[in-house]
Legacy VTK file of the C-alpha trace (Angstrom):
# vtk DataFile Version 3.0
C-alpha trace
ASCII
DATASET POLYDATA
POINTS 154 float
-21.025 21.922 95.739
-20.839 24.148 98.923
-19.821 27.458 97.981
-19.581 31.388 99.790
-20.680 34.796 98.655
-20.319 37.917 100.274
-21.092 41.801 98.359
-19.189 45.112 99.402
-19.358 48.298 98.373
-17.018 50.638 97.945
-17.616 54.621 97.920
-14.424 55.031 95.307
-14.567 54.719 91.420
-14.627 51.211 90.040
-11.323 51.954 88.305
-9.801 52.077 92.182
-11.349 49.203 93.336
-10.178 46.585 90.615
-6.497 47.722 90.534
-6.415 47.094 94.153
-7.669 43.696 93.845
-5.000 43.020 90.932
-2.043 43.394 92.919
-0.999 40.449 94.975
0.253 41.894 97.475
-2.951 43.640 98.904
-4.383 40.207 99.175
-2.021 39.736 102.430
-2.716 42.773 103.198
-6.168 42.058 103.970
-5.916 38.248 105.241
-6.389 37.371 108.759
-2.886 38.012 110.312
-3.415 33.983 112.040
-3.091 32.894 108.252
0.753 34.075 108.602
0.432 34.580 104.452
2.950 35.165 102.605
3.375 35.574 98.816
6.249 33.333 97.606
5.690 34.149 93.521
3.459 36.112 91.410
3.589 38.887 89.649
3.153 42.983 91.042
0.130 42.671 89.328
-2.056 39.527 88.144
-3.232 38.836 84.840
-4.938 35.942 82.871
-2.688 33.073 83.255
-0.698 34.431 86.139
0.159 31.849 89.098
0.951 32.845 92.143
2.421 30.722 94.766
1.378 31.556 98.733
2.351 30.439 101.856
0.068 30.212 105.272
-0.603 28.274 108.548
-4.102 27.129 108.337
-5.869 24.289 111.152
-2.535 23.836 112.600
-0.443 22.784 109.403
1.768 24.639 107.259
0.067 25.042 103.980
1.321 25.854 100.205
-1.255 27.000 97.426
-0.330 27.331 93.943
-3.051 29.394 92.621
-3.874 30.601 88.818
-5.915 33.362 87.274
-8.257 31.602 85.147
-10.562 34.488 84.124
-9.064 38.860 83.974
-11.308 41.358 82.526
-10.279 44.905 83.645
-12.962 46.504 85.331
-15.293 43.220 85.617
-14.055 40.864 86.668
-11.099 38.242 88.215
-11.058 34.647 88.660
-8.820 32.580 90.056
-8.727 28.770 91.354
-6.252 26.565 93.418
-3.941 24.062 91.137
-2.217 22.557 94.522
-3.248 23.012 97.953
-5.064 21.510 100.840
-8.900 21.958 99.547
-9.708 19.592 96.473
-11.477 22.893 95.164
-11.469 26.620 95.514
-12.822 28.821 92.841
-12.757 32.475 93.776
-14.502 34.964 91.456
-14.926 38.277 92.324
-17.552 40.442 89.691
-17.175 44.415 89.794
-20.251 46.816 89.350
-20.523 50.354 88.662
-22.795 52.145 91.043
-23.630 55.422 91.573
-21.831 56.354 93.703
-18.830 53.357 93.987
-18.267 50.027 92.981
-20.150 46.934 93.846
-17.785 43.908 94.479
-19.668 40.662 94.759
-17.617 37.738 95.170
-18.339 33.754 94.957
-16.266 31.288 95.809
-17.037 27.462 94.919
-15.335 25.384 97.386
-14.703 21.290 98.335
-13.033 20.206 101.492
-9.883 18.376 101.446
-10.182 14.551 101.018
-7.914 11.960 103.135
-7.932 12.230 107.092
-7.416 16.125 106.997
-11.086 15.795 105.488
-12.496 14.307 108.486
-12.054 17.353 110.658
-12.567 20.063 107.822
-15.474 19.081 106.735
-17.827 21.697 104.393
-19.544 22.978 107.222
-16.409 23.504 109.001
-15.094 25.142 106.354
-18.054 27.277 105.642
-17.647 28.558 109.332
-13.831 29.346 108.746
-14.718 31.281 105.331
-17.502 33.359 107.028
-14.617 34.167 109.509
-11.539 34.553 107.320
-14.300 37.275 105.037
-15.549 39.598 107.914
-11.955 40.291 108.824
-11.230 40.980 105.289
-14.235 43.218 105.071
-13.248 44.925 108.180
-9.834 45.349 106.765
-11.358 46.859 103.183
-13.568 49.293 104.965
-10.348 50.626 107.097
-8.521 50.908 103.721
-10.994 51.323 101.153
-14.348 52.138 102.981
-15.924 49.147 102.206
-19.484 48.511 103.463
-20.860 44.736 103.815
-24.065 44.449 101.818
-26.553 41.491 102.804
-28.516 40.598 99.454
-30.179 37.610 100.526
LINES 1 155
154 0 1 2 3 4 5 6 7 8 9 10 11 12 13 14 15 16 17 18 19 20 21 22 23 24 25 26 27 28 29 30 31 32 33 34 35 36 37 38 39 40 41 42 43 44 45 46 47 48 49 50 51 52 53 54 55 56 57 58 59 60 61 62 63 64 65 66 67 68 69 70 71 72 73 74 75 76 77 78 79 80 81 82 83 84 85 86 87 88 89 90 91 92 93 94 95 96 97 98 99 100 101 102 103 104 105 106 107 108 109 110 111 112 113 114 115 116 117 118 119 120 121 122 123 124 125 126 127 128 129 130 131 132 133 134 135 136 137 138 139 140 141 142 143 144 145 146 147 148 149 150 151 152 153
């Protein structure tokens, strides 16, 4: 299964870090303003078995996701995958880490392109291309809010 990771740190307290990640809202914040995202329902803050419903323009189309948080533990880590949307899979965990100084955040995301003709032109690799794009403007976003640093642990 074709899948992304990508590692930031952060030169703030772990405690920082996660909360930020748990509220919805700074998810738009950081997504690539050509995504037009919105966040039609969720909670101010996610939890294990919270759903949140989004709105976006991606490859020309409107889209609708219903995701759900499949996995919470403060501090640790989040988890959540797509229920309904265009990709037959996405699987986003993000892991926290305590460093000294900051917080590692590595995140994984497990990923399958959409079946039916909308397959044919998002294929994996094209949507490994569009990840690697849609996560360097996030990280560029993070390390304007947050001071985020893009670690390469290959």
């Amino acid at each position: 299964m074709p899948f992304f990771e990508q590692t930031l740190c952060f030169p703030r307290p772990i405690a920082e870090i996660f909360d930020f990640f748990s509220r919805p809202a700074n998810w738009i914040t950081v997504a690539p303003p050509e995504l037009h995202l919105r966040l039609l329902q969720g909670p101010d803050r996610i939890h294990k078995g919270a759903t949140l419903a989004l709105k976006g323009r991606r490859w020309g189309l409107p889209q609708r996701v219903l995701t759900e948080v499949t996995a919470f533990e403060p501090n640790l880590m989040i988890r959540e995958e797509q229920r309904q949307g265009p990709l037959a899979k996405w699987i986003h965990t993000q892991h926290f880490e305590e460093r000294n100084p900051g917080t590692r955040l590595r995140e994984h995301v497990d990923y399958e392109p959409p079946g039916g003709l909308l397959g044919l032109t998002v294929t994996a690799a094209y949507l490994a291309r569009d990840l690697e794009t849609m996560f360097a403007y996030r990280a560029g976003k993070l390390r304007e809010l947050l001071g985020a640093e893009l670690v390469n642990e290959q």
